[in-house]
N, C-alpha and C positions, 0 to 999 in steps of 0.2 A: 901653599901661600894663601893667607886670606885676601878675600874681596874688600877694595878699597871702600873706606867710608870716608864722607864729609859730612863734619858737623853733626852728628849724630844722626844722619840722615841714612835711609835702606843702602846697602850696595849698588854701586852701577850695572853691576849684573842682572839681581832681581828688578831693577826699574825698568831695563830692556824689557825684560821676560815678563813684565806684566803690564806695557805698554801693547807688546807682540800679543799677548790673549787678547787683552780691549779691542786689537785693529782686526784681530780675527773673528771676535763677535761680532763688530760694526759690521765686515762684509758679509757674512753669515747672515745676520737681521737685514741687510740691503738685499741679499740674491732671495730669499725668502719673501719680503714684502713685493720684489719686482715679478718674481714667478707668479705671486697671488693674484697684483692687476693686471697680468696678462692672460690669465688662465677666466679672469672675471670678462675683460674685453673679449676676447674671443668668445667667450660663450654668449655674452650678452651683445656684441655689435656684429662679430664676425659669423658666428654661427647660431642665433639667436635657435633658442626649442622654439617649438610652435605654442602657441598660446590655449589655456583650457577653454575651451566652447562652457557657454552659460545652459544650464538648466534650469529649469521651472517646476517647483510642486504641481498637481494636481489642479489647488485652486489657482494659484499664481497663472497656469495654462488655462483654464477655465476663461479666467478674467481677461486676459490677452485675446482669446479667439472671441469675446463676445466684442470687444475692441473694434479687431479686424473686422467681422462683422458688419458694424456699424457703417464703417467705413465701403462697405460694400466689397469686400474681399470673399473667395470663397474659401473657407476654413474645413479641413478635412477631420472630421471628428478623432480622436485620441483613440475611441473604442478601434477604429477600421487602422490605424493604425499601429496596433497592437496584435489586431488580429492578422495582418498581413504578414506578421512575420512568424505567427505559426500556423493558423488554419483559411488558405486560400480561400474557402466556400466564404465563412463569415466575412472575413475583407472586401469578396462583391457585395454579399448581403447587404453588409456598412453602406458601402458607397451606392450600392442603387438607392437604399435609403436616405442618404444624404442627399442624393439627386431630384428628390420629390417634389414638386412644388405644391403649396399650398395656397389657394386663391385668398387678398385678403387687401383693400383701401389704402390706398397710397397716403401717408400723412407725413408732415414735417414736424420735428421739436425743437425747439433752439435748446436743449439739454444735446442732442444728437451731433451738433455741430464743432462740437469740444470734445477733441480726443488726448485723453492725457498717459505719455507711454513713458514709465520709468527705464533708466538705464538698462538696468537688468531687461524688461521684456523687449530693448530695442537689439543687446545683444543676443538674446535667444532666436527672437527673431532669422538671425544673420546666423547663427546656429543652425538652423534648421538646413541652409544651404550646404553640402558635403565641401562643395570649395571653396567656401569661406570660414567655416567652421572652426576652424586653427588659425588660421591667416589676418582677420578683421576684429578689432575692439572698437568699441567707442565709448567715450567718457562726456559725463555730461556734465559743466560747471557754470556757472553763473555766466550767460550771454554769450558763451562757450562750446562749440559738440568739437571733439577733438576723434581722433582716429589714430591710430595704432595698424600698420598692414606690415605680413611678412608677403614678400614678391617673388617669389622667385626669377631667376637669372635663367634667359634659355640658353642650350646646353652648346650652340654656338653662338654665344657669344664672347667678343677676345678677350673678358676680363671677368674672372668671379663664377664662369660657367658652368653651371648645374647647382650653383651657392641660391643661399637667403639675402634677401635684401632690403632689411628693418627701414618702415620708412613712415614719420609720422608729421600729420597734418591739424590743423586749426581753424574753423571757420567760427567768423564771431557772426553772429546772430539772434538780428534783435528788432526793433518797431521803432524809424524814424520821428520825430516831429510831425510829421503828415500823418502817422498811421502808416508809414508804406514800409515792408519787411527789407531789410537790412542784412548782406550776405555777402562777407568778407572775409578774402585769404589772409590771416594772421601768420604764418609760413607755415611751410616744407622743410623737415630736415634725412638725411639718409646718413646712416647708421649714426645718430646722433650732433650729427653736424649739419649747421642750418644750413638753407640755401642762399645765396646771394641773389635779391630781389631781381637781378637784371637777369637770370638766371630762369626765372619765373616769369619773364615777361613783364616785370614791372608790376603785377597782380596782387602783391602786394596791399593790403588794407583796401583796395576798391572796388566798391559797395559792385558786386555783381550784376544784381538787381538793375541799379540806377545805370548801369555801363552799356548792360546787354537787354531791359526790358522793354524796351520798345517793341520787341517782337518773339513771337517766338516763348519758350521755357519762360521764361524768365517772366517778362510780360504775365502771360499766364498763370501762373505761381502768385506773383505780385498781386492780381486781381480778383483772386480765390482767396486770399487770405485776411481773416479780419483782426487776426491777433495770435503772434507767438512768442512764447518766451521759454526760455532754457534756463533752465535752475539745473541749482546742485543735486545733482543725480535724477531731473526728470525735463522732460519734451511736453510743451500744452502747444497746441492748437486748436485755433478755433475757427471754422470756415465762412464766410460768407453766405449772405443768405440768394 
């Protein structure tokens, strides 16, 4: 028996059977696209890798330690530590040497009071720490320093125990009308979902500085600083005289 036709149109048969392919691609192309954003969420919210730590050329680390320096930080030469991970003797060497002081006039330069630290040398920076190394980014964008931290979950706790816990932050930061520094929660979100401001204490967008400075960090901070600004990929500051 042949397959009915109307009107010159395919068989009832073949239209079945190539409706039944089409419904069979559709869920094929559905369970495929739904495995892809799940296998992406998990890895990027639920079980995020750890982040690559920033490194430094040479002179890039050169230019950083004469930085910290400045700043009065004590910077452990690159030689001592290099030599500390193969010849013990040189590694004291280094560091007795670094330890030396050299008699010599206290001067001030108002070039000294501006310190300017690109992205990169603030994440190296934070590299150099072993447990923050993976863990901590930040990003710097106009008026902007933002944060990137994976946390971990302790391993009693009732939910997510011994997991990662992606969680990133916003602080806008900039120089009122007065001159006086400007330092505000723009939010909190964990694994990609913001926080609800009452959540946070209401902290939301209020100026730190102005909230908490009357005494204390803040105050202090506020009155040490005579100018900073956050650009796209870099930290100025410049201190007070």
């Amino acid at each position: 028996m042949r397959a009915l036709s109307i009107n010159g149109s395919p068989p009832l048969s073949l239209q079945r059977g190539a409706s039944g392919a089409k419904l069979l691609l559709i869920i094929a192309a559905t369970m495929l696209v739904t495995a892809g954003l799940t296998f992406f969420i998990i890895r990027t919210y639920i079980f995020p890798s750890p982040l690559t730590p920033v490194s430094l050329n040479a002179k890039e680390e050169q230019q950083l330690d004469q930085k910290l320096t400045r700043l009065g930080w004590q910077v452990e030469p690159r030689s001592a530590v290099t030599a500390s991970s193969g010849d013990s003797r040189a590694a004291d060497s280094a560091s007795e040497n670094s330890d030396e002081l050299t008699p010599e006039a206290y001067r001030e330069f108002d070039a000294d009071r501006q310190v300017t630290f690109s992205e990169k040398e603030v994440n190296s920076m934070i590299g150099r720490n072993p447990d923050f190394a993976r863990r901590v980014a930040i990003d710097f964008s106009d008026n902007l320093a933002s944060a990137k931290m994976l946390i971990p979950i302790p391993d009693d706790f009732p939910i997510m125990a011994g997991e990662i816990l992606r969680v990133n932050t916003g602080l806008d930061i900039h120089l009122d009308a007065n001159r006086r520094p400007v330092v505000a929660l723009v939010g909190v979100s964990l694994m990609g979902v913001p926080i609800p401001n009452a959540w946070l204490g209401n902290m939301k967008n209020v100026n730190l500085v102005g909230e908490f400075g009357d005494r204390g960090f803040w105050n202090a901070f506020a009155d040490g600083v005579d100018d900073i600004q956050i650009r796209d990929g870099e930290l100025s500051i410049k201190l007070r005289k």
